[in-house]
C-alpha positions as CSV (number, residue, x, y, z in Angstrom):
1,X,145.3,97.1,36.0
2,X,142.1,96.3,37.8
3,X,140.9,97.1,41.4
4,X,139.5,94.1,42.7
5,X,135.8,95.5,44.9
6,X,135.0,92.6,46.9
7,X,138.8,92.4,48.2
8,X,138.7,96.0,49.6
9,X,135.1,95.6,50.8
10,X,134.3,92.1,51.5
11,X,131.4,93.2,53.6
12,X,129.3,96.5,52.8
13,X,130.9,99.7,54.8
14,X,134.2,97.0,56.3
15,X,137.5,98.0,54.3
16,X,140.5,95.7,54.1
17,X,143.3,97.4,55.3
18,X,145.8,94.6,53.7
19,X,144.3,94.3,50.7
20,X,144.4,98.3,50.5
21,X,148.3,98.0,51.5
22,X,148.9,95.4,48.6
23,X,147.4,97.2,45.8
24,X,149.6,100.3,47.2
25,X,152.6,98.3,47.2
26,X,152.0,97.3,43.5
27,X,151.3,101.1,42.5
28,X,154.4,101.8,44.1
29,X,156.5,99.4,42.4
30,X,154.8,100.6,38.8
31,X,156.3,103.6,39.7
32,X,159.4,102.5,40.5
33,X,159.9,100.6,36.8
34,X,158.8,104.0,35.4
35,X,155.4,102.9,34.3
36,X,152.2,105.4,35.1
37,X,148.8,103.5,36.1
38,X,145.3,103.4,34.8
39,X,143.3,101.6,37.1
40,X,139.8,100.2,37.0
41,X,137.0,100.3,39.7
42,X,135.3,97.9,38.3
43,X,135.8,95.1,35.7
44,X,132.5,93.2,35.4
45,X,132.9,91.6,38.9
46,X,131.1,92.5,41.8
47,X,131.3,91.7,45.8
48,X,128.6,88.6,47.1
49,X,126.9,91.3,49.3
50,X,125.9,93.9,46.5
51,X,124.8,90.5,44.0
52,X,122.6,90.0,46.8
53,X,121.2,93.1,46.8
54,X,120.8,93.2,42.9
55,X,123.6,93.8,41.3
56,X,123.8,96.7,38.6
57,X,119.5,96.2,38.6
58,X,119.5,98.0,42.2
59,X,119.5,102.0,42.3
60,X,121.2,101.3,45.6
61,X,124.4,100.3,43.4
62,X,124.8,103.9,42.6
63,X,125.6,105.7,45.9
64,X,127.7,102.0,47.2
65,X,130.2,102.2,43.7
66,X,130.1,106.2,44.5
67,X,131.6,105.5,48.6
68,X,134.0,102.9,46.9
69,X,135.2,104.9,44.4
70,X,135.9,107.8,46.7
71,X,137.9,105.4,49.4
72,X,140.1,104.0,46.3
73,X,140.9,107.9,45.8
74,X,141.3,108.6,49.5
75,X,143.5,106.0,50.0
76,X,145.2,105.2,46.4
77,X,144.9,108.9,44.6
78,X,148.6,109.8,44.6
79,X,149.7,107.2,43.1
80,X,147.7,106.7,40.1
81,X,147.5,108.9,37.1
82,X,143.7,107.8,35.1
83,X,141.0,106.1,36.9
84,X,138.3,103.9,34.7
85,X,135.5,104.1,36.5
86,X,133.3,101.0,35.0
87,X,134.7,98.8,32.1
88,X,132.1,98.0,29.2
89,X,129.2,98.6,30.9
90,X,127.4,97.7,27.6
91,X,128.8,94.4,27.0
92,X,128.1,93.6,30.6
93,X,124.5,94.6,30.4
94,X,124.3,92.6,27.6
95,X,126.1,89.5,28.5
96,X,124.8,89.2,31.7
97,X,121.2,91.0,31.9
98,X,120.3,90.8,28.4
99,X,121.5,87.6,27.7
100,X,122.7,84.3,29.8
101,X,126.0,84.1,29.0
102,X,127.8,85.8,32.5
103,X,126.2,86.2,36.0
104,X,123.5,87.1,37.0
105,X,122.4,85.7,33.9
106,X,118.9,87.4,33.7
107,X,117.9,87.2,30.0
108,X,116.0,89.9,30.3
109,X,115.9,92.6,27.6
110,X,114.0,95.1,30.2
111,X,117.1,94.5,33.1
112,X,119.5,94.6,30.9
113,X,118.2,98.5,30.0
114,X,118.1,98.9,33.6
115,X,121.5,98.0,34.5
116,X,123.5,100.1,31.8
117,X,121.4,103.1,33.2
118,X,122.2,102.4,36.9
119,X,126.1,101.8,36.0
120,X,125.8,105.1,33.6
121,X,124.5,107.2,37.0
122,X,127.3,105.2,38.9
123,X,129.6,106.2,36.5
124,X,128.7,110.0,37.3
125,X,128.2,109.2,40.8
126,X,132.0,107.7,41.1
127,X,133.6,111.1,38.6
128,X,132.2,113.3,41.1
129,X,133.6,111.4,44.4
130,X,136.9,111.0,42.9
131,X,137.5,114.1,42.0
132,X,136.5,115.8,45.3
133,X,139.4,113.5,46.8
134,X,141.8,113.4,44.0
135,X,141.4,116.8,41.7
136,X,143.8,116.3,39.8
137,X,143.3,112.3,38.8
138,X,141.5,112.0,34.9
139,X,138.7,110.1,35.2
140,X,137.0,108.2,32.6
141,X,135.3,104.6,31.5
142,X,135.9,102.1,28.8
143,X,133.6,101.4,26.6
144,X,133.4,98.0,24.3
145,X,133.7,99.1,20.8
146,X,133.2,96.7,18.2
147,X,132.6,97.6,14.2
148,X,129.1,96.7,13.1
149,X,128.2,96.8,9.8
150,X,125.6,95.7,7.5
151,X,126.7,92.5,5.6
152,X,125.0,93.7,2.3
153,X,123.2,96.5,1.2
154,X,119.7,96.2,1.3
155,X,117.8,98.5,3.8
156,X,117.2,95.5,6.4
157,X,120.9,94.8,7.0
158,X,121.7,98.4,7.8
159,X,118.4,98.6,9.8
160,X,120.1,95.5,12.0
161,X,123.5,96.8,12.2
162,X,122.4,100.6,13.0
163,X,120.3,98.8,15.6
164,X,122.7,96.8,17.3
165,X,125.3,99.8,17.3
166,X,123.5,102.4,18.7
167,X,122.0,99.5,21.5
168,X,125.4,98.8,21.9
169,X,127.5,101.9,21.9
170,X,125.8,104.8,20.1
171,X,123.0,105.1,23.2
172,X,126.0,105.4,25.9
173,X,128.1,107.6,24.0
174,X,125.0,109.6,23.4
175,X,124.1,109.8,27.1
176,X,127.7,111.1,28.2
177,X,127.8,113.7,26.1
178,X,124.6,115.0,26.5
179,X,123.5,113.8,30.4
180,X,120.1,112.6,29.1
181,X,119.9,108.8,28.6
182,X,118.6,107.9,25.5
183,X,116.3,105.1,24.2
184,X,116.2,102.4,24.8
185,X,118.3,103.2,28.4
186,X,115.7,102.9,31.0
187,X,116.6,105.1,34.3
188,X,114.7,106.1,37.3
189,X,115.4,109.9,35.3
190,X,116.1,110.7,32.3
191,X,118.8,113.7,33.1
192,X,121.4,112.3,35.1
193,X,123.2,115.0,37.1
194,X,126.9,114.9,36.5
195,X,126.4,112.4,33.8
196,X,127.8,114.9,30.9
197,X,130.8,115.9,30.8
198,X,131.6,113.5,33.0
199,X,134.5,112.2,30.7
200,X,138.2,113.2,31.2
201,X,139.3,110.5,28.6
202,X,137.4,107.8,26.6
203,X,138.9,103.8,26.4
204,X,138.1,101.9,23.6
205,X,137.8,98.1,23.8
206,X,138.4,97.3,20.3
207,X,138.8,93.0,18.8
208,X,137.5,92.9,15.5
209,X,134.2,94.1,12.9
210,X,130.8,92.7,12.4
211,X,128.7,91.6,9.5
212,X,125.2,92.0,10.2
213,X,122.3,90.3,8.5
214,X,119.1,91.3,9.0
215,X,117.3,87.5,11.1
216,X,113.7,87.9,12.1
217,X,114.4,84.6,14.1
218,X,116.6,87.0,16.6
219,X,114.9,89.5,18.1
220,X,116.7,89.2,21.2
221,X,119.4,90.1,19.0
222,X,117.8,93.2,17.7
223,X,117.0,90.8,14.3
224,X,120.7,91.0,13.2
225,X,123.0,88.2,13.0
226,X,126.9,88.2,12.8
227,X,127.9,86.3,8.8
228,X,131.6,87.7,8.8
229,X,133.9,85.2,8.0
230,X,136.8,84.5,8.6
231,X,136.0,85.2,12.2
232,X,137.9,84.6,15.1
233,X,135.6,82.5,17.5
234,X,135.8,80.4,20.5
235,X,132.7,78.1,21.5
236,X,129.9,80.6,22.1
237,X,132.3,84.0,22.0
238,X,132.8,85.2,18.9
239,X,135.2,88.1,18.8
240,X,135.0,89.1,15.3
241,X,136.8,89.3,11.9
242,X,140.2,90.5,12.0
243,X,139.7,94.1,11.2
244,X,142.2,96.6,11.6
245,X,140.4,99.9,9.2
246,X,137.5,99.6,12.0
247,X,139.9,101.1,15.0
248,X,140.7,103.6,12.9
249,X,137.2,104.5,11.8
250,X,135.7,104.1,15.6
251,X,138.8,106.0,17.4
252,X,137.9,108.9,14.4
253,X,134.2,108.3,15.7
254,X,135.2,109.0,19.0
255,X,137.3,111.8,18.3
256,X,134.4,114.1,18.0
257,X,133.5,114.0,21.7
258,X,136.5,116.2,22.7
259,X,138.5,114.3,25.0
260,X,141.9,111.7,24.6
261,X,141.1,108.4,23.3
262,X,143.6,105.4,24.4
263,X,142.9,101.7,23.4
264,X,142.4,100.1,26.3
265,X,142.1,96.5,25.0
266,X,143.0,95.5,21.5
267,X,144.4,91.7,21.1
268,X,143.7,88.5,19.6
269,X,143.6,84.6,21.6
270,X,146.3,82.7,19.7
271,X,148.5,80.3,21.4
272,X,150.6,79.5,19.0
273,X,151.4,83.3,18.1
274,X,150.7,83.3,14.7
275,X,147.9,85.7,13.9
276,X,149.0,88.0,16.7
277,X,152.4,89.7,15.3
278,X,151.1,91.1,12.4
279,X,147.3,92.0,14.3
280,X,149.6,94.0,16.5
281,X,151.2,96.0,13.9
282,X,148.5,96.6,11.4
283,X,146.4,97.2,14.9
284,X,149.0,100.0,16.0
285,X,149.5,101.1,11.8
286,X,145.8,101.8,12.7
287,X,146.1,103.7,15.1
288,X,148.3,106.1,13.6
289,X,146.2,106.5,11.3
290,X,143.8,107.9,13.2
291,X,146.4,110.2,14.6
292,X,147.4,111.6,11.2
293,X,143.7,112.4,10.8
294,X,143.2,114.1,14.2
295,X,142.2,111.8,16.6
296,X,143.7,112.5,19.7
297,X,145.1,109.6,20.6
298,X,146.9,109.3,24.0
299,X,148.1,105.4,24.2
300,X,147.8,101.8,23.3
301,X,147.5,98.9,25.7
302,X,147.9,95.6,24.1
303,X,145.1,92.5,25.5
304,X,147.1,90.8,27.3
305,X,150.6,91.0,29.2
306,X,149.4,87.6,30.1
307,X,147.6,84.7,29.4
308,X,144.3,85.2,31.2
309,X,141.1,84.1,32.9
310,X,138.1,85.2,30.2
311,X,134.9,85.6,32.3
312,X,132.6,82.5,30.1
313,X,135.4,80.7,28.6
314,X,138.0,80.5,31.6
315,X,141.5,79.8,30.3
316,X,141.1,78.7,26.7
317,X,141.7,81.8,25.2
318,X,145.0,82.6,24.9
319,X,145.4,86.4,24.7
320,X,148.9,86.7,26.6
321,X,152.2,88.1,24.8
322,X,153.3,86.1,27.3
323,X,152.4,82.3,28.0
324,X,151.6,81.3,31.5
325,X,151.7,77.7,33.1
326,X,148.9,78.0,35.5
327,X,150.9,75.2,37.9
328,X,153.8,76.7,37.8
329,X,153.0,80.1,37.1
330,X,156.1,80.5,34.8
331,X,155.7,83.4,32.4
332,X,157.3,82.6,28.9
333,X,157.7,85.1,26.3
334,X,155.8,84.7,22.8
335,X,158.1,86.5,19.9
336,X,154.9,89.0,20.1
337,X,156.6,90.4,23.3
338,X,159.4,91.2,20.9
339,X,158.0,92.6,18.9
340,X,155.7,94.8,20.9
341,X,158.8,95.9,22.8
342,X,160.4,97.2,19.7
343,X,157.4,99.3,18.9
344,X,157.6,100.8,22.0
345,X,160.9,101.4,22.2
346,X,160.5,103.6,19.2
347,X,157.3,104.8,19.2
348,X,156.1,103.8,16.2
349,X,155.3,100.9,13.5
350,X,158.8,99.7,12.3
351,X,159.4,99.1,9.1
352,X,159.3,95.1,8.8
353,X,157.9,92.0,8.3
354,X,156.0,90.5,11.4
């Protein structure tokens, strides 16, 4: 679950009491059904008041996620297990600094290096000030993980695709291991203090693999377009070809920075629940194969319980393993949910037919 910032600080330095009390209540009641929560800072959205200021383009952002962080630990510590600090901060640049496609909508290559440095040093900023409340919580962040590959194999389609993937996850995983940020981050330092080892766990965001196909018309792109097909795609929001030998290979290329991997978001929009029953168990099959291999895989959350709100394309996705009637707000279960209960029930992929 998600904390919700401009709910518990609708105005910098005022806290919400009630809105503090609510989330507790919910914690508590996890608890209660057995279940033990990871919860996010911050999931792309930000409060009015630090927009104004900037956004993720304003050093100030740094030191403000760091006091919120810290109050979520004072006041919410004991009854969660893993905090994610920032979720995908590299999509978000991207998206919404690099590109046009979510607020603040900057198109601009240069803020969009900017802002994944400032959330990387608010990253380290918010480790340190939970842990000085809440020791003994695991703090990590979620990173968007996609599989990008060249779509043949002449040297510029694997120029592209190594470009795009180390813009796109290779220079952050890079900068948390080592502390330095890496080209083409661009930080008011280039060591961050606290920035390595700043990592109790690692969350992959994981929907599908990419073709990439060298374009000189896209250099906002990093000349590489996405050819895969079949592809699962929704207007503008492509989320890829239906992949499930990527996870593997990315939680194995996680593996090597020392820490418990869990798959934070791995799903598939599909109303009618057709695709998603057998993406969810060749999706967990994946994952135990990383396992046998040695990742150290923790856990597996499936995107979505329920149907949700996507930040461009509002409702139209259907990720849920349960539908929802927005008027009613009745939940009704897909025969995914079935599934996925069996698999957790037993702890493994059973042996059928989707």
């Amino acid at each position: 679950m998600s904390l919700e910032w401009s709910r518990l600080e609708p105005e910098a330095g005022r806290w919400d009491d009630a809105a503090f009390a609510r989330y507790a209540r919910l914690l508590d009641e996890m608890r209660k059904l057995g279940l033990r929560p990871m919860v996010t800072l911050a999931h792309v959205t930000l409060p009015k008041w630090l927009a104004r200021r900037g956004s993720w383009t304003s050093w100030e952002a740094v030191d403000l996620f760091a006091r919120y962080a810290g109050e979520c630990a004072r006041r919410l510590g004991g009854k969660v297990d893993w905090w994610v600090t920032i979720n995908e901060p590299a999509a978000l640049a991207g998206a919404g600094y690099a590109l046009t496609y979510w607020p603040p909508a900057l198109g601009s290559s240069r803020m969009a290096r900017r802002a994944l440095a400032v959330m990387l040093e608010a990253h380290a900023a918010a480790y340190r000030a939970v842990k000085q409340v809440a020791p003994g919580g695991q703090v990590g962040i979620v990173l968007s993980t996609p599989r990008l590959e060249a779509a043949g194999p002449s040297f510029l389609d694997r120029a592209a695709a190594w470009a795009q993937d180390w813009a796109f996850t290779g220079a952050t995983v890079h900068s948390l291991r080592t502390g330095i940020l890496q080209l083409p981050l661009s930080g008011r330092r280039r060591q961050v203090p606290g920035l390595g080892g700043s990592i109790d766990f690692v969350g992959l965001n994981y929907y599908g693999r990419y073709a990439v196909r060298f374009d000189a018309r896209t250099p906002g792109l990093l000349f590489g377009k996405h050819v895969q097909e079949p592809t699962i795609r929704l207007g503008r929001c492509d989320w890829g070809e239906i992949a499930p030998a990527g996870l593997t290979r990315q939680l194995l290329r996680f593996s090597h920075l020392g820490v418990p991997l869990y798959v934070t978001e791995n799903g598939v929009p599909d109303p009618e629940d057709v695709l998603r029953p057998s993406f969810m168990v060749d999706h967990v099959a994946a994952v135990h194969d990383a396992i046998r291999q040695g990742a150290d895989v923790r856990g597996y959350f499936h995107w979505s319980l329920l149907d949700n709100f996507e930040w461009a394309e509002g409702w139209t996705p259907r990720f849920g393993l349960h539908a929802l009637d927005r008027s009613t707000q009745k939940r009704s279960a897909r025969r995914s949910a079935g599934i996925y209960a069996e698999i957790c029930r037993a702890n493994t992929v059973l042996n059928r037919s989707p």
